[in-house]
Every structure is written in C-alpha cells, then in structure tokens.
C-alpha positions in Angstrom: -17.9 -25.5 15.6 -16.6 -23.1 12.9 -19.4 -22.0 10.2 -18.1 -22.8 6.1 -18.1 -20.2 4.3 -20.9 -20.0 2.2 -21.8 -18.9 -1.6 -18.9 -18.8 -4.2 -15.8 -18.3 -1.8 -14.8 -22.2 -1.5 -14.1 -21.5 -5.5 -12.0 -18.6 -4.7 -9.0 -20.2 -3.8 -8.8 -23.2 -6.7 -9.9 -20.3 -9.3 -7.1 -17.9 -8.2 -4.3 -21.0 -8.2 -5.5 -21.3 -12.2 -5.6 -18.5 -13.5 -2.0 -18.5 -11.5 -1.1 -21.7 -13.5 -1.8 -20.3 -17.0 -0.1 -17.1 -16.4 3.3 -19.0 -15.5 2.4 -21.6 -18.8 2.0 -18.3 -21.2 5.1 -16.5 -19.8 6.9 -20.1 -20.6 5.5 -20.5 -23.5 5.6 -16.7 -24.4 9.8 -17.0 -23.0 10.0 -20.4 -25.1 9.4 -18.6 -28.5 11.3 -15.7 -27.6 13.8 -17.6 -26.9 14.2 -19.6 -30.0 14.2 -16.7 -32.2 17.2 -15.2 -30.1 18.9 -18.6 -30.7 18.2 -18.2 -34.9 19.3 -15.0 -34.8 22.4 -15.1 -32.8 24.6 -17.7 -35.2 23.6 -15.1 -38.5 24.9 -12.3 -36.3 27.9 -13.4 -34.5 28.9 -14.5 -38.2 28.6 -10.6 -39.3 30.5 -9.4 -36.3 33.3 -11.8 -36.9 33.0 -10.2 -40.7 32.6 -6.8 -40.6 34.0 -6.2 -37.0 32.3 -4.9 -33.9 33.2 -1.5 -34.3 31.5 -1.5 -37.2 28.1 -3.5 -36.1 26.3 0.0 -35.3 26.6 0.8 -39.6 24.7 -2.4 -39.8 22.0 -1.7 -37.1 21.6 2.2 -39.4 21.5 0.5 -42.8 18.0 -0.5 -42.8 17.2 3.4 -41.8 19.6 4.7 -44.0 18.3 2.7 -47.1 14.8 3.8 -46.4 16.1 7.4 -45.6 17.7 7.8 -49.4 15.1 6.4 -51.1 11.9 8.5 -49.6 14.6 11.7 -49.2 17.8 11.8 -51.4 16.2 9.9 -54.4 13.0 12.3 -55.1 15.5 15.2 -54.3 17.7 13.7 -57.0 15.1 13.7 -59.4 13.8 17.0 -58.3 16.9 18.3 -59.2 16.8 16.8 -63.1 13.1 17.9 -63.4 14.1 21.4 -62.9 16.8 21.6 -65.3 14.1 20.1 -68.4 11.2 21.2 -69.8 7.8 19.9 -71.5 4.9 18.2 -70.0 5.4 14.5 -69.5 6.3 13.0 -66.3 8.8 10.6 -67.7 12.0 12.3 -67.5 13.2 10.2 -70.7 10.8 12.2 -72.6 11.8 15.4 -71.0 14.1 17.6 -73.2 16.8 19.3 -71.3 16.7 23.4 -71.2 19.5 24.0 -68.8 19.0 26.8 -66.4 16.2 28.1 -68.8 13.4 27.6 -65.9 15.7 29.6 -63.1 15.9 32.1 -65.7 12.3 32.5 -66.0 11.6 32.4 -62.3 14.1 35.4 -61.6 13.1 37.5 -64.6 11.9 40.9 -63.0 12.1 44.3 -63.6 12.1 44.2 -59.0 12.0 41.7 -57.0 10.1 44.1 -54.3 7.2 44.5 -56.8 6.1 40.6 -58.0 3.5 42.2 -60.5 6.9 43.0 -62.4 8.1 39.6 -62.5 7.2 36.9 -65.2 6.1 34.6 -62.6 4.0 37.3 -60.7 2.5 34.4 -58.5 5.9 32.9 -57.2 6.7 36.6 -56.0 3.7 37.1 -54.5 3.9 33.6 -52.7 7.3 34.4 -51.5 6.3 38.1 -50.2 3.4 36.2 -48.6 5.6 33.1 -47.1 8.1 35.8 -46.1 5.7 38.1 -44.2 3.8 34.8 -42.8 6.9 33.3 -41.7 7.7 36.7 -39.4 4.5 37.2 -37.7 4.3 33.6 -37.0 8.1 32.9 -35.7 7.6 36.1 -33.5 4.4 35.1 -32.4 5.1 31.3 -31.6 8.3 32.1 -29.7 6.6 35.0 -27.7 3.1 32.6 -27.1 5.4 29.7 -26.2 7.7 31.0 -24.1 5.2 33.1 -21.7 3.0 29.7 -21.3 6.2 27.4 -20.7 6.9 30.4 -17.9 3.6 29.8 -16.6 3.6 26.0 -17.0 6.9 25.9 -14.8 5.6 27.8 -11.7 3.5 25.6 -9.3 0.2 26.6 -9.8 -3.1 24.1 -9.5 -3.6 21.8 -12.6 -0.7 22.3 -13.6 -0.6 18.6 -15.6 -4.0 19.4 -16.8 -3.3 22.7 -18.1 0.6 21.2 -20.1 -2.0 18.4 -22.0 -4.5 21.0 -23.1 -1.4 23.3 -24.8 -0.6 20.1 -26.1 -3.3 18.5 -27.4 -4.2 20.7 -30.7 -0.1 19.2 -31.6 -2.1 16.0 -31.7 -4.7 16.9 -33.8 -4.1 16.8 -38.1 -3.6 20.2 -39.4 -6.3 19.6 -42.0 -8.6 18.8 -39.2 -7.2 21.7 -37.4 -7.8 23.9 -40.5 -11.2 22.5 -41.2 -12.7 23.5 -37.5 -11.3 27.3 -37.7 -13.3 27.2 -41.1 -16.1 26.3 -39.6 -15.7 29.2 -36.9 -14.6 31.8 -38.9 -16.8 31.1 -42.3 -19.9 34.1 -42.9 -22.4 32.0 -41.4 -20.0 30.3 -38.7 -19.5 30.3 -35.1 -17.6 33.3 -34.8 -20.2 35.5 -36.6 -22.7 33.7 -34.8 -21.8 35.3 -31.7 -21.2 38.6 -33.2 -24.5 38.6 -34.0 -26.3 37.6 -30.6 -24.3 40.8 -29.0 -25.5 43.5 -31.4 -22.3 43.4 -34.5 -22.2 43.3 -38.1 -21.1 40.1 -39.8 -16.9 40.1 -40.7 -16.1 38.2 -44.1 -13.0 37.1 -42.6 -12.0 34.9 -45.5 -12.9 38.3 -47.9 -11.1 41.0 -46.5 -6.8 39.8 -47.0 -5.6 41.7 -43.3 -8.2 39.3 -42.0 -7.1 35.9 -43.9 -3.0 37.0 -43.6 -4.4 37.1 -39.7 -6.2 34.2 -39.2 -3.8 32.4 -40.9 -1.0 33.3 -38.6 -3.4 32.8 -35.9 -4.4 29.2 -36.5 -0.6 28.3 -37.4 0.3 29.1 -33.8 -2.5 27.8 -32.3 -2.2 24.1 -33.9 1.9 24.1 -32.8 2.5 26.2 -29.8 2.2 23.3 -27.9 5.2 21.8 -29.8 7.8 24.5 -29.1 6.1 25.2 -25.2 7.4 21.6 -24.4 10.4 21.9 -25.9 11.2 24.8 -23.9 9.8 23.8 -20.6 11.8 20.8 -20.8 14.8 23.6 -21.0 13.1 25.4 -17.8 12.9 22.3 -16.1 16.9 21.2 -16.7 18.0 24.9 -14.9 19.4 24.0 -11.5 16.6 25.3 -8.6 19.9 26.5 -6.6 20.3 29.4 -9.1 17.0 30.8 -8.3 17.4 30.2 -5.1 20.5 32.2 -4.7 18.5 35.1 -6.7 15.8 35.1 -4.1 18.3 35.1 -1.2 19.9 38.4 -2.8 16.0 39.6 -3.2 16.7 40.0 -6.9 14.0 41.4 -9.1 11.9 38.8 -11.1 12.7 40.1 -14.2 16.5 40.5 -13.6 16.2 36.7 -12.9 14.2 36.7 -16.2 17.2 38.1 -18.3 19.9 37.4 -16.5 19.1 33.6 -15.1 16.5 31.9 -17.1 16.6 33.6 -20.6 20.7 33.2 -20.8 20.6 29.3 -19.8 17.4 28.7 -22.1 19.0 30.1 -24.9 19.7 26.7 -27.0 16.3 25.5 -26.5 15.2 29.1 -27.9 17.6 28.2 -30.8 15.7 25.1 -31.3 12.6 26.8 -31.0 13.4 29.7 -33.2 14.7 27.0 -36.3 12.3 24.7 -35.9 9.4 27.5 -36.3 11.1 29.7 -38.9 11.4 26.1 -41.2 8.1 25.3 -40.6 6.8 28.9 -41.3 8.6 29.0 -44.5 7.5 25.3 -45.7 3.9 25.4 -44.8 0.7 24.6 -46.9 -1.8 22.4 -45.9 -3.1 24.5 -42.7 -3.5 27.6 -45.2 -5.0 25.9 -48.4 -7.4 24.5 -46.6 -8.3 27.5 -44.3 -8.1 30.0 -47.1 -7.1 28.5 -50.4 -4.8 31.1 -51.0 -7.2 33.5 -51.3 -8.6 36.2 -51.3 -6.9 36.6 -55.0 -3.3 35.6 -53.7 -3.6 37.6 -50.4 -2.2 34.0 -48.4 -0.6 32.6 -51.3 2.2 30.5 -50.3 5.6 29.2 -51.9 4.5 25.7 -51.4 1.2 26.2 -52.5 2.2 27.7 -56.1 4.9 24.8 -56.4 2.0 22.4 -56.0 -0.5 24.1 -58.1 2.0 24.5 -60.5 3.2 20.6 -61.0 -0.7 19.2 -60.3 -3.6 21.4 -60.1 -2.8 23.3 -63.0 -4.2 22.7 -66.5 -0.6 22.7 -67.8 1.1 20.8 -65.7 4.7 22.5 -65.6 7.1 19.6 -63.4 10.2 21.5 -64.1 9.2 25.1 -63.5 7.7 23.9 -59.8 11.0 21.8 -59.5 13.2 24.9 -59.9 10.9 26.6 -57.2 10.9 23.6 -54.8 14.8 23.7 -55.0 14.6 27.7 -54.6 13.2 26.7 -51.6 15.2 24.2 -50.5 18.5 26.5 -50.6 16.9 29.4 -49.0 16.0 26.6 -45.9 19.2 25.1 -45.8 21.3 28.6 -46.1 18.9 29.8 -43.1 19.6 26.7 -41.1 23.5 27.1 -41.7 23.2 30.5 -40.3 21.1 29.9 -37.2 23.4 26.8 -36.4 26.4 29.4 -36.8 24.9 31.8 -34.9 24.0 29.3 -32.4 28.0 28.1 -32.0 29.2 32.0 -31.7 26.8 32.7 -29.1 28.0 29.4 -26.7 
C-alpha cells in the first residue's frame, strides 16, 4: 500500500487551484472595468477625430501639456516682464506706476563694469563677477570629472553597476540636503576639522576665508551633479560601434590617439549636451550656495540669483521691479548663450 501524505500537503493542491481562481476573477474583473472606460472614451474621441482630423489628434494629445506649460512658464515670464518695466512696492501690478526702462538704467549705471564697487547696484556686479567665475570653474570641472569617470565606467572592470549607482546617487539626493551635509563637514567644529585635528593640523574656517567658500562651493556643485552629465555621456560611449575600436587595436593604435581621434570626435554632441546643460545650470544656481554659504563671507559667493531673490523677498524694501529687470538680464544672457552653443554645435556637425 502507498503511505498519504501527511501534515498540510493534502491542502496544497485545493489552496493553489484558489488562489488560481481569484487571480483569473481579479484580471476579469480588473479587464471588465478597463474595458468599459475604453468603451466611454472611445465614442467622445472618435467624435474629435471626425472634427478636428487625424492629422491633427497629436495637437490634442499636447494641449493639456501646453496649457500647463504657459501658465507655470510663459505667464509668470509675462508678468516678469511688466514688473520690470514699473516701480514702487506693492505686488499688485495695478498699483504699480510704470517708469519705463528707468530700472535697466539703474542696473547698468557704472563708471566699469570690471569694478562692481563703481556701479550703483555694487551687489548685482559682484553677483555676476561671482556667477561668472563660478560658472567657469564649475563647467570646466564637471565636464573634465564627468568625462574621465564615464571613461572609466565604460571599460569592463569589477562592479562596474555598483560603481555607475554610487556616481549617481548624490543626483538623487535634494540639493538642500546635499548642501546641508557639506555644512555639517566643513563647519569650524565639523567633520572635516575633526579629522584635521586627530592628525596634528590647525582648524580651517572654510566658510571665513572667500578662496575657501568660492572652492567649496564649486566643489559641492560638481559633486551633487556629476552623476547627471557622467550618464549622459556614457550613454554616448556606449552608442560608439565596438568595430571602430577594434579596427584601432588591430592597427596597434595608441590609446590616446583612439582617445582624440575615435571616442572624443563621435562623443562630441553628447559633450555639447553636457557643456549647455552645465554652463545653464552654473549660471542659474542658488539653493546649493545659499544654503552652504549664504553668500558669504561679505559677498565672496554672492550669486545673480541670490541678489534677485533677496532683492524681491528678503529685503526690508521689497524692490519686485528692480529684481525683475535682473531676472530678465539673466534670462537673455541664458538664452543668447544657448543660441550660440546650439550654433556652434550645427557648424561643427
């Protein structure tokens, strides 16, 4: 005679065919549903194509993200644009009185424009000498950093996947939390010093001395997005064709002939990419700064967008349409810089 099975396994089976049966009821019930909101929604569209065309159906799938688009983007840069050209101090702009060009006037009146403690608005000079030198050592900085780890990140070296999510994991993280945590290790009594300390050193006042802040500052910037730009281009490393390479080592060409001849030359748009993205993201930043420096010491890390924003809000006299003319300062110099890196871009392919 055969032994039964003992213990729970004569439940097995009957347990397994239920848990069977109420997976295929969900999926029918979850497939009935889905169902009759295709049905409702079919007769409202195939109404709209009959009116408006098919052709012109994919205007109708972007209106919802063009609507939304204007209204948090072309409507606040529309009223941007009036604030600037008014004066006064209420934030209605029916009780604004209009002043012209008045407030571009008193941005640009300097005896140089190399020396801000000669202009009117010393500050806005000095932020833009500071965005302008920030902007510099970070661009060259994140494209150099970024490229020599999306070089490394390509070869086939061990861990490989564990190193590309570590590059990429401070992109995850908020820059005020980013900002927050170099504080905390760079601050008189922080980590940094800390370990200064334990080896024998003398305390640095990183957030005293302005070389130090202007560093640090740079520093954190390309530390928080490097991972950013290092995907972008070793996504670009990746799409080069391995039979290029493998022509080069079949001549026994030098590696870095392969560098500038093969890899450089064919990763050029994504460099483009790279180099745009960081240089508009140099000039625009703020909240990685303010919070890591406040602008200080003095106005050593003063930025553009920090005086705009101290200007309209944290200010005791809150001056909307002189930050409004600087905000749209800002805006031209972006969008002139963009035109010529696009241009550049289309002469060089």
């Amino acid at each position: 005679m055969t032994d039964l099975p003992t213990g729970i396994e004569p439940q097995a089976a009957p347990t397994a065919s239920l848990l069977a049966r109420l997976r295929r009821a969900g999926g029918t019930a979850f497939g009935a549903v889905l169902g009759a909101l295709l049905r409702l929604v079919d007769r409202p569209m195939r109404l709209l194509q009959q009116l408006v065309g098919e052709r012109r159906m994919a205007y109708v799938f972007l209106l919802p993200n063009l609507v939304f688009f204007s209204l948090f983007v072309f409507v606040p840069l529309a009223i941007d644009l009036v604030f600037s050209f008014t004066g006064g101090e209420s934030l209605f702009p029916s009780q604004r009185p209009y002043v012209g060009t008045d407030q571009y006037a008193y941005l640009f009146d300097c005896g140089s424009f190399f020396d801000p403690a000669s202009c009117r608005v010393d500050h806005f000079w000095r932020g833009v000498a500071n965005t302008l030198r920030f902007t510099i050592f970070q661009l060259v900085s994140m494209v150099t950093f970024s490229l020599v780890t999306a070089l490394v990140l390509n070869m086939p070296i061990r861990g490989r996947g564990f190193f590309r999510a570590v590059y990429f994991f401070p992109v995850l993280l908020s820059p005020v939390v980013v900002a927050l945590v170099w504080k905390w290790i760079l601050q008189r009594d922080g980590l940094l010093n800390a370990g200064l300390t334990m080896i024998g050193g003398q305390k640095i006042l990183f957030f005293v001395d302005p070389g130090w802040a202007m560093f640090w500052s740079v520093f954190v910037s390309v530390w928080a997005h490097m991972g950013f730009y290092t995907l972008i281009l070793l996504a670009g490393l990746q799409a080069i064709p391995a039979d290029l390479y493998e022509a080069a080592q079949m001549d026994a060409t030098p590696r870095w002939r392969v560098l500038w001849r093969i890899t450089l030359p064919l990763l050029w748009p994504n460099l483009i990419v790279v180099i745009v993205l960081a240089l508009i993201r140099g000039v625009q930043t703020f909240d990685e700064v303010f919070v890591l420096t406040g602008g200080g010491p003095g106005t050593a890390t003063l930025m553009i967008v920090q005086y705009i924003y101290e200007t309209a809000f944290a200010s005791q006299v809150q001056n909307f349409g002189l930050a409004a003319a600087a905000s749209i300062v800002l805006g031209v110099v972006l969008f002139l810089l963009t035109l010529a890196q696009l241009s550049r871009t289309r002469s060089a392919s």
